[in-house]
C-alpha positions as CSV (number, residue, x, y, z in Angstrom):
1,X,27.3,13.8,20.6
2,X,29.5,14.4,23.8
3,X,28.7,18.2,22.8
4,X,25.1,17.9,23.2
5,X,25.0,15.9,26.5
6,X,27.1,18.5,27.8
7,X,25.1,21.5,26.5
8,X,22.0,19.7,28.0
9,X,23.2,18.7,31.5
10,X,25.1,21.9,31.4
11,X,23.1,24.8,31.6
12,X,25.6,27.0,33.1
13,X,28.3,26.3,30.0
14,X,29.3,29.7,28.3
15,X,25.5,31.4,26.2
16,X,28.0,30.7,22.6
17,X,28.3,27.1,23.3
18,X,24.8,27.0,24.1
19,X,24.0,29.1,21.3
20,X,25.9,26.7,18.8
21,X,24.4,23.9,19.9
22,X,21.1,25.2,19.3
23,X,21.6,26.1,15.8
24,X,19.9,25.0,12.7
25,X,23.4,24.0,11.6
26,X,24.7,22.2,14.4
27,X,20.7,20.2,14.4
28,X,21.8,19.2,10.5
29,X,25.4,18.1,11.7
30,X,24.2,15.9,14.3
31,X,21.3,14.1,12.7
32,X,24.3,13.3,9.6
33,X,26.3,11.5,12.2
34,X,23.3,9.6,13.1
35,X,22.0,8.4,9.6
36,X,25.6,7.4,8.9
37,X,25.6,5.4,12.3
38,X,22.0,3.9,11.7
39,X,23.0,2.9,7.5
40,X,26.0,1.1,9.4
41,X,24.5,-0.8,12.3
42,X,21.3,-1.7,9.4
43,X,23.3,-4.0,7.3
44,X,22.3,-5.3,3.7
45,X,22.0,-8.8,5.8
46,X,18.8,-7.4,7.0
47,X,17.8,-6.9,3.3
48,X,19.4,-9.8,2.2
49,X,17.1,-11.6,4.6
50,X,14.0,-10.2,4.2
51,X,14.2,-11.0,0.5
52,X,14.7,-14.9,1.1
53,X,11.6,-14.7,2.9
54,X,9.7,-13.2,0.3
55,X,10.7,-14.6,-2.4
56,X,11.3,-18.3,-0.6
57,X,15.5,-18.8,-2.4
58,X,18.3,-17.5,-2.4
59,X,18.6,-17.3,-5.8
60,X,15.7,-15.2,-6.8
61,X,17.0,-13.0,-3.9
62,X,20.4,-12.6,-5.3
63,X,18.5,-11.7,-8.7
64,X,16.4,-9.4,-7.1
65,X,18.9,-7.6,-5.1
66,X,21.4,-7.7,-8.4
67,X,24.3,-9.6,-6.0
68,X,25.8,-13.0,-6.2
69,X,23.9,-15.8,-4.4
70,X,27.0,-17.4,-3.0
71,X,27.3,-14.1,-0.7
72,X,23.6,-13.8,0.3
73,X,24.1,-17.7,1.8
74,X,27.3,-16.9,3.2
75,X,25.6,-14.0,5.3
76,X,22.7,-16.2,6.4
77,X,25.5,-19.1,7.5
78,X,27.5,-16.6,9.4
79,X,24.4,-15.1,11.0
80,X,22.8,-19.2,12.3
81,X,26.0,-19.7,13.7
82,X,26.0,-16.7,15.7
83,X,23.0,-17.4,17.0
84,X,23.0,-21.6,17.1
85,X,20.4,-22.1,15.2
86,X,18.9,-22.9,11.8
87,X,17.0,-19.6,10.4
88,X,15.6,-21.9,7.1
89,X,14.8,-24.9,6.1
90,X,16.2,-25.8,3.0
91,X,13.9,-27.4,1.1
92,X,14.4,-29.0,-2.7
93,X,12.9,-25.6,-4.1
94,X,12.4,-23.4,-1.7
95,X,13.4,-22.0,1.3
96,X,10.9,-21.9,4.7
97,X,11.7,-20.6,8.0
98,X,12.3,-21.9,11.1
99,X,10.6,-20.6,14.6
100,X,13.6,-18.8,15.3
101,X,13.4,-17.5,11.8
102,X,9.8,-16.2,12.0
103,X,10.9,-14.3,15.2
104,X,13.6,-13.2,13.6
105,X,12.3,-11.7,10.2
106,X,9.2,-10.1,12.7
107,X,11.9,-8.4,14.4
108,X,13.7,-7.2,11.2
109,X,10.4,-6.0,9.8
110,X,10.0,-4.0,12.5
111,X,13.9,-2.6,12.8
112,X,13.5,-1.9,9.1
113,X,10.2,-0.1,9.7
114,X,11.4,2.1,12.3
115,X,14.9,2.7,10.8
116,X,12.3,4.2,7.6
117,X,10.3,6.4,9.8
118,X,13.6,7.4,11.5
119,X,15.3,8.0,8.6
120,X,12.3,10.4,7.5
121,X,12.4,12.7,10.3
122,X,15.8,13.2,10.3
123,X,16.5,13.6,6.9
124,X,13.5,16.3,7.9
125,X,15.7,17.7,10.8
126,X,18.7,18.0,7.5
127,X,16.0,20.7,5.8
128,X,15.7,17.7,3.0
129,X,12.8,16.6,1.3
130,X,14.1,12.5,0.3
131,X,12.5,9.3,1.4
132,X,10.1,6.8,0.6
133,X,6.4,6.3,0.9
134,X,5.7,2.5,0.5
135,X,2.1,2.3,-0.3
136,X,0.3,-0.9,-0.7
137,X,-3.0,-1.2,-2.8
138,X,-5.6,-3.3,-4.0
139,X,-6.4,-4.6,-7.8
140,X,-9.6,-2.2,-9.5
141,X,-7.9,1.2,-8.4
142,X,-8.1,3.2,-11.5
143,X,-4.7,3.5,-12.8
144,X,-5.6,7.4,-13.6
145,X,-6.1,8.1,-9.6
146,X,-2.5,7.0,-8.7
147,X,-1.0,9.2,-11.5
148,X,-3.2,12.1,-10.4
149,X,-2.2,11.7,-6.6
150,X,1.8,11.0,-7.6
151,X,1.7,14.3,-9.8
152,X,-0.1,16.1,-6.8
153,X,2.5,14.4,-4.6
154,X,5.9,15.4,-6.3
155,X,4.5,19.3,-6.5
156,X,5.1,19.0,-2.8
157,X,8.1,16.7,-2.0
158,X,9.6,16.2,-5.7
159,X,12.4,13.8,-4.3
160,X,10.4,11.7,-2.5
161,X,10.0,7.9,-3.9
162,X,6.4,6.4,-4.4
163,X,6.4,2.9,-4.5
164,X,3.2,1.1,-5.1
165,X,2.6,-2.7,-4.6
166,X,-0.2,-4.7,-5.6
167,X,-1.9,-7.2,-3.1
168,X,-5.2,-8.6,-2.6
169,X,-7.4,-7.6,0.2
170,X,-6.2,-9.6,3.2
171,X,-2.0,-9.2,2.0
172,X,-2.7,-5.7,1.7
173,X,-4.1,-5.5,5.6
174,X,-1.1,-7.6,6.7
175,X,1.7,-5.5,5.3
176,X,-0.1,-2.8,6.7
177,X,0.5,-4.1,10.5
178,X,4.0,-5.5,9.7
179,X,5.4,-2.6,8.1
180,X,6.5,-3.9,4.7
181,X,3.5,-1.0,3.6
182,X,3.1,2.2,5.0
183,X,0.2,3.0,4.1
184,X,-2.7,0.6,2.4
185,X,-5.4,1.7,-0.1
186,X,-8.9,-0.4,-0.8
187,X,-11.8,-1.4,-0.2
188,X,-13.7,-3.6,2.2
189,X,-10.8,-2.9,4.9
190,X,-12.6,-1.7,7.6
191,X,-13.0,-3.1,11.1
192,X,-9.9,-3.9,11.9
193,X,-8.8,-2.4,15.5
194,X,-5.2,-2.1,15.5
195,X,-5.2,0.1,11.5
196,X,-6.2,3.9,11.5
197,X,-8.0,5.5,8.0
198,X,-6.5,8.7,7.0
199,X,-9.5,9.3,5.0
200,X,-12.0,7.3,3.5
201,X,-14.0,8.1,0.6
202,X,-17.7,6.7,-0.4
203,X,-17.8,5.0,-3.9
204,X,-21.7,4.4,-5.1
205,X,-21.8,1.1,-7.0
206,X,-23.2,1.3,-10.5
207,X,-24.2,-0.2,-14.0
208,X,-20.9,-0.7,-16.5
209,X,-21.6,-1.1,-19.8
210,X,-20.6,0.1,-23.5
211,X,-21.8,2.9,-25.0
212,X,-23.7,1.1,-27.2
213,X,-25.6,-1.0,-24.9
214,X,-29.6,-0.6,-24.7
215,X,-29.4,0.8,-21.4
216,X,-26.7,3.2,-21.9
217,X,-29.1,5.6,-23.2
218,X,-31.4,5.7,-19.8
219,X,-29.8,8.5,-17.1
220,X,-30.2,5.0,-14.5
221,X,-31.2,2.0,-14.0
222,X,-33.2,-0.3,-11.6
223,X,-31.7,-3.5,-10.2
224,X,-34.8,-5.3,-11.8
225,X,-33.5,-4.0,-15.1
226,X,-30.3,-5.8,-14.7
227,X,-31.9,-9.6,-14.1
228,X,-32.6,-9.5,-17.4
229,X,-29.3,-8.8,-18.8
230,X,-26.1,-11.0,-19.2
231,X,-23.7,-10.0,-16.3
232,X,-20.1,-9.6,-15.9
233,X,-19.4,-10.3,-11.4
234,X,-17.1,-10.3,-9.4
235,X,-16.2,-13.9,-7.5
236,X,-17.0,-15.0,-3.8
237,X,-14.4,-13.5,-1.4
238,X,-14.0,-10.2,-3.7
239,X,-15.4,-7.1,-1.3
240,X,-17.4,-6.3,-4.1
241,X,-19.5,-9.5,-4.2
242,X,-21.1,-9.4,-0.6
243,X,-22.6,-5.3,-1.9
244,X,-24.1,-6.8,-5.0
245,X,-25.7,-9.8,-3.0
246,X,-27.0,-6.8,-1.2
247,X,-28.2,-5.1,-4.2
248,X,-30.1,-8.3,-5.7
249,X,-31.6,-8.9,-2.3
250,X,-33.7,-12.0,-2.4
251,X,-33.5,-12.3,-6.4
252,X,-29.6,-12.8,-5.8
253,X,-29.7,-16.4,-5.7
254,X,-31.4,-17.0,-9.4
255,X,-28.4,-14.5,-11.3
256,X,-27.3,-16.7,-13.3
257,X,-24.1,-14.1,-14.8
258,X,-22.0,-15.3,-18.5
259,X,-18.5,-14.7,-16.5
260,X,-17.1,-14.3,-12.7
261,X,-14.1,-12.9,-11.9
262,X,-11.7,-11.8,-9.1
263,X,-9.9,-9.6,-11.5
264,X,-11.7,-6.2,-12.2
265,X,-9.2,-5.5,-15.4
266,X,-11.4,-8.6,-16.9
267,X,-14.8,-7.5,-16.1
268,X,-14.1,-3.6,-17.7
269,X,-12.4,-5.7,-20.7
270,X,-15.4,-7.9,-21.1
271,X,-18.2,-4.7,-20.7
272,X,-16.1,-2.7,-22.8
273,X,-16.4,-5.5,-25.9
274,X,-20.0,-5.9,-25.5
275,X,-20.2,-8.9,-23.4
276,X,-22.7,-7.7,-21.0
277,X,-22.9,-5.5,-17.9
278,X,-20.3,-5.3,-14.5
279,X,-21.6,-3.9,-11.5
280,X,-18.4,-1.4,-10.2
281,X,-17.4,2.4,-9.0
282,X,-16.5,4.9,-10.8
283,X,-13.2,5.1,-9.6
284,X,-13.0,1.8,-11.1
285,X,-12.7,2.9,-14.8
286,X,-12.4,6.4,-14.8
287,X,-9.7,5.6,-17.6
288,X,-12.1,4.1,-19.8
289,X,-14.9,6.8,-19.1
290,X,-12.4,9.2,-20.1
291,X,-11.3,7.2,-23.2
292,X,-15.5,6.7,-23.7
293,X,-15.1,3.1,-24.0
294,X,-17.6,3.0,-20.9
295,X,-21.0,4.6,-19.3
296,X,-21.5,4.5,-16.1
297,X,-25.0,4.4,-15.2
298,X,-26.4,5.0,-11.1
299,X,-28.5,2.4,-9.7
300,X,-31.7,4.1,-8.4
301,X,-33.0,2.9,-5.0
302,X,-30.8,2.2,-2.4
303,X,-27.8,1.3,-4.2
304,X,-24.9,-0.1,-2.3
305,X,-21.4,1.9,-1.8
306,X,-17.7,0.8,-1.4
307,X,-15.8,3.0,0.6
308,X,-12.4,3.5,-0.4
309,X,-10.1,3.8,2.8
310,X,-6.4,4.8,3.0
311,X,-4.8,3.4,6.1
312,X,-2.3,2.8,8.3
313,X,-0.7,0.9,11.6
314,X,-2.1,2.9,14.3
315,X,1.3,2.9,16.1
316,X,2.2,4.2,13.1
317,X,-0.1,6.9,11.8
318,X,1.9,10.0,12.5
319,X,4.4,9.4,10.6
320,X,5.1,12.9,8.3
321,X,5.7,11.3,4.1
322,X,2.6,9.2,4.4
323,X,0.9,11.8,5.9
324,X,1.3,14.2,3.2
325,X,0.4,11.8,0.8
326,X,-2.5,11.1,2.5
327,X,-3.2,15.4,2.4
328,X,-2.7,15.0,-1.5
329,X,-4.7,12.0,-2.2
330,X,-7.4,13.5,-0.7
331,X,-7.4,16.5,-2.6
332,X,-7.2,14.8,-5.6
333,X,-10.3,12.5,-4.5
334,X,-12.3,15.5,-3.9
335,X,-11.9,18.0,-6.7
């Protein structure tokens, strides 16, 4: 490193120093020494730590994380006596932080976050293509668009990791903006100030049903035609309830539907064995369209839309991995 302050603040050293120093070779040298500097200074502590959190014991860390428990509380001892005071509370069966721990664990998230992104760009600056894209996403993605987009993906950057984690709508937004996701992928996630979409994608809402269901032979339906059949919703708080609210207008308070449901796997299993109709996308069961254990039939009128967005934290938006997935999930959305 003394080599490339003195090459900068040098200008008058000899044109084969210079030279050197500008060299593909010498770049891939130098950002080495500085991933083996930043995998030192990030400890496994900071792992061992954010685990704890999540998982709320140090035992279900240690069995996470494959290590013994005894050294994960032996870590977190050493680390409240440097900085006098309690990180947890230890609780009968579980573990819950303190203040200082919550500051703490924000600040980790963060390190870890931009020790990630770091990591990318210089493992970039090495001529490699390794990494990780952590991308968080919401239940009722088709299982078939993932697979499509992770093929897609590793044509590109074959050594990269995907790793894809479930959460609900509001989890999702939050590990977004404190960086234990990279990206997030859902619906009903607009409006929020502080996230950035990387593309967004319009999903029209429409009638789910078995192939052998009386209106599976029409090319549409009306909203009318569906009072009169037994429906399969989705519960209050799902993003998909306030758009068929919308759809029903003022007839919405008289549905009177056989099941409701925050799990979309449960309303396709439900319209798939006859039980009546579900009111989704088409991204949400393109498996079973494919399969034919489903018809998706439009709404005519003005049926409502869900618009898929894939997002992330503005201050975090450029970052290249995510990026590219981003590229490639769009492709795969639009061909």
């Amino acid at each position: 490193m003394a080599g490339l302050r003195s090459c900068n603040a040098r200008p008058s050293r000899s044109d084969a120093v210079c030279g050197f120093f500008r060299t593909s070779h010498c770049a891939k040298g130098i950002a080495t020494l500085i991933l083996v500097c930043m995998r030192t200074l990030h400890s496994r502590l900071l792992l061992y730590l954010d685990a704890v959190v999540r998982l709320g014991s140090i035992r279900r860390a240690a069995q996470q994380l494959n290590v013994a428990a005894s050294s994960i509380n032996r870590q977190i001892l050493g680390l409240e006596a440097d900085i006098g005071a309690p990180l947890f509370e230890r609780l009968p069966h579980k573990m819950r932080l303190t203040a200082a721990g919550e500051a703490l664990i924000a600040h980790i998230r963060r390190t870890m976050t931009d020790f990630e992104r770091t990591r990318a760009h210089l493992e970039a600056l090495r001529g490699t293509q390794r990494g990780t894209v952590h991308v968080g996403i919401m239940g009722g993605l088709g299982a078939d668009l993932l697979a499509r987009a992770t093929r897609a993906f590793h044509l590109r950057r074959p050594q990269v990791m995907l790793q894809f984690e479930r959460f609900s709508r509001e989890h999702l937004i939050e590990a977004v903006r404190d960086g234990r996701a990279e990206l997030g992928l859902g619906f009903g996630t607009e409006g929020q100030s502080d996230l950035r979409a990387l593309l967004a994608i319009e999903c029209p809402l429409g009638a789910v049903m078995a192939p052998d269901h009386p209106l599976a032979s029409r090319p549409g339906v009306r909203a009318s035609d569906l009072l009169a059949q037994p429906l399969i919703l989705p519960s209050v708080g799902m993003s998909l309830h306030a758009q068929i609210t919308e759809l029903f207008g003022e007839h919405a308070d008289n549905i009177l539907p056989i099941v409701t449901t925050n799990e979309v796997e449960i309303m396709k299993r439900l319209a798939v064995a006859g039980e009546g109709v579900a009111i989704l996308n088409r991204l949400n069961i393109e498996t079973e369209l494919t399969r034919g254990e489903l018809v998706f039939r439009p709404i005519h009128g003005a049926a409502p839309t869900q618009t898929l967005r894939l997002f992330a934290h503005r201050a975090r938006a450029e970052a290249p991995l995510p990026g590219i997935f981003a590229d490639t999930l769009g492709e795969v959305l639009r061909a």
